[in-house]
C-alpha positions in Angstrom: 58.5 27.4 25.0 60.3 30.3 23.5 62.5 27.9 21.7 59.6 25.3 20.4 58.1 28.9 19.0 61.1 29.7 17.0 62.6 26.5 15.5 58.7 26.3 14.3 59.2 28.4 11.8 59.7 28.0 8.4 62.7 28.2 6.6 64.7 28.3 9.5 68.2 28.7 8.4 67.1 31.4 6.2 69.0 34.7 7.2 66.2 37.2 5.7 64.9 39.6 8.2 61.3 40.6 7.6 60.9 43.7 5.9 58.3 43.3 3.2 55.4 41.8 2.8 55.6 38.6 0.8 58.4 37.6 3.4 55.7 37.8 5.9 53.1 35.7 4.0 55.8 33.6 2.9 56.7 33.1 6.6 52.9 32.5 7.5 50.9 31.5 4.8 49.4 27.9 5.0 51.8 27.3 7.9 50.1 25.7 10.8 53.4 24.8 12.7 54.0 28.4 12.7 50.7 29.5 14.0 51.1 26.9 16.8 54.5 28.3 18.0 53.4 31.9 18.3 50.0 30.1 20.4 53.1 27.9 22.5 55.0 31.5 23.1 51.4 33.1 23.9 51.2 30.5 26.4 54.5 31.1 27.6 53.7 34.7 28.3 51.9 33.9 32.0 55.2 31.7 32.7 57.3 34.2 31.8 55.7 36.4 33.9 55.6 33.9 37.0 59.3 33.6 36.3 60.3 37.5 37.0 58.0 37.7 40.2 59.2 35.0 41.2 63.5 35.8 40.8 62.2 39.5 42.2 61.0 37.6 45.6 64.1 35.5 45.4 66.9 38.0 45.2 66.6 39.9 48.6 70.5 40.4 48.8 73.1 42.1 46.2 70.8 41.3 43.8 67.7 43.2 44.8 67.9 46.2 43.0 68.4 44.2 39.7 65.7 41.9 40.7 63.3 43.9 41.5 64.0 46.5 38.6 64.5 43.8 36.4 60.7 42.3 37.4 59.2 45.2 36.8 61.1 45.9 33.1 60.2 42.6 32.2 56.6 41.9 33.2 56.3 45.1 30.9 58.2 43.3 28.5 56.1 40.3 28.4 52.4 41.6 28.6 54.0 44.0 25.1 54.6 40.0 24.0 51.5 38.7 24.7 50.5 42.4 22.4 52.6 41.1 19.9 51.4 37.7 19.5 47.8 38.2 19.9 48.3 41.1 17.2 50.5 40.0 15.0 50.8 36.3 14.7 47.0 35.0 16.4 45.8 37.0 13.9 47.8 35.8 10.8 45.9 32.7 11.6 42.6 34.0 10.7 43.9 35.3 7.7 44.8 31.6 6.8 41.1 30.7 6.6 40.4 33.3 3.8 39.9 31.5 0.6 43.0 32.0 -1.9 41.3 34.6 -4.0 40.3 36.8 -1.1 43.6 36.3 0.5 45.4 37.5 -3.1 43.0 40.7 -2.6 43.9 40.9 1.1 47.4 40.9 0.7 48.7 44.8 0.0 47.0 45.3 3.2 49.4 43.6 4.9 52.0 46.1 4.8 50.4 48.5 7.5 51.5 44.9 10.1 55.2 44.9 8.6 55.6 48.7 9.2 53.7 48.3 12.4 51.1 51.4 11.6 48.6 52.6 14.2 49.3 52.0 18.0 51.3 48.5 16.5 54.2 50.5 17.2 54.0 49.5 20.6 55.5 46.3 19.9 58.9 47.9 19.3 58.3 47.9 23.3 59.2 44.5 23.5 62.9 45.2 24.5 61.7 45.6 28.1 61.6 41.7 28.1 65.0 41.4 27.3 66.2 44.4 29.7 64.5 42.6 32.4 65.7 39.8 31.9 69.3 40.5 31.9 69.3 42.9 34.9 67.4 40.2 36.9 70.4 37.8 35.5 73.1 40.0 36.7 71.3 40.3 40.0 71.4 35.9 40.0 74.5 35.9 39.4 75.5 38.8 41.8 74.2 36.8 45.0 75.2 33.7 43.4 72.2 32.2 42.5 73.6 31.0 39.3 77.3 30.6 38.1 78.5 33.3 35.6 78.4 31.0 33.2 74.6 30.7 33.2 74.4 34.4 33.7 76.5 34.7 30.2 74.5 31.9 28.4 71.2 33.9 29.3 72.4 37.6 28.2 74.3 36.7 25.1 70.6 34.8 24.4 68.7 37.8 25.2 71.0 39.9 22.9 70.8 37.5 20.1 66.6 37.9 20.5 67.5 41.5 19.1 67.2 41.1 15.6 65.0 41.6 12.4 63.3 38.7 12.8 66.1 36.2 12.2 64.5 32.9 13.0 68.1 31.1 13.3 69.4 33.8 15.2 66.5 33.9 17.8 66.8 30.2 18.5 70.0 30.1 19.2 69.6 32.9 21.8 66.7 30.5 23.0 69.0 27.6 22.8 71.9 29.1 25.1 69.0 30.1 27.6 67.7 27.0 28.1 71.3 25.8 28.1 71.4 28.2 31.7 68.2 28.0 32.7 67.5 24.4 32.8 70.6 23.2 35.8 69.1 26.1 37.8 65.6 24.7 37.6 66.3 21.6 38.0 68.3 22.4 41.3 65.2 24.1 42.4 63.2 21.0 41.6 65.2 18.9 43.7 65.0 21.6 47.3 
């Protein structure tokens, strides 16, 4: 889901991190594919969430500390992205239905979203995901849950999810994820 949300952007290969306003509108702006992946990574949220509970209730072992740890980093991590999406990218879609002159006259306000004013600072917050998620990887891999080639593929993606909104960058780190993730869960499927 993370990975529909990102290669659904716009100018993918594009190596411009967001930092100014028409970037953002450029990035949004009569773009229904990319309202639809933020409302696919929205989605993902609960999932997400499922996902940490449930690798804290598996990793009873070596790995508990990081699992449980881990959980409780990450399930911060992900209601701050369900935050984020629902405030910055849900909305972007109701400024879509604005006609084009109110949307011209609406656009300096903008800025106070691309330098996060107000409480939207809290979305800087969404690192807990990513710490979460790696210390519940290290905790897979310490009881042997996954091989440590998984456990790589999922913390070099995490790392790559650290950027200024890189769109190429962020999918790859998806991409290498589901690289890991997907043998594990299929395993699962098949107990």
């Amino acid at each position: 889901m993370l990975f529909i949300g990102f290669v659904t952007h716009p100018n993918l290969v594009a190596m411009e991190p967001l930092h100014t306003v028409e970037q953002l509108v450029s990035r949004f702006h009569n773009n229904p594919m990319y309202h639809y992946g933020h409302l696919i990574v929205t989605f993902a949220v609960p999932v997400v969430i499922v996902y940490f509970i449930g690798t804290m209730n598996l990793l009873q072992s070596r790995g508990k500390k990081f699992g449980f740890w881990g959980g409780v980093i990450g399930i911060f991590g992900a209601f701050i992205l369900a935050v984020d999406k629902g405030a910055l990218c849900l909305t972007m879609s109701a400024f879509d239905t604005l006609s084009e002159s109110q949307f011209e006259d609406f656009m300096p306000y903008l800025d106070v979203i691309v330098s996060k004013k107000g409480l939207l600072f809290i979305v800087w917050l969404l690192f807990a995901l990513i710490i979460g998620g790696i210390l519940q990887a290290i905790g897979l891999m310490r009881e042997g849950v996954i091989k440590k080639w998984q456990g790589t593929l999922i913390i070099i993606g995490l790392l790559l999810l650290i950027n200024p909104d890189i769109e190429l960058i962020s999918s790859i780190g998806s991409a290498l994820m589901c690289i890991a993730y997907i043998p594990w869960g299929l395993k699962e499927l098949k107990k």
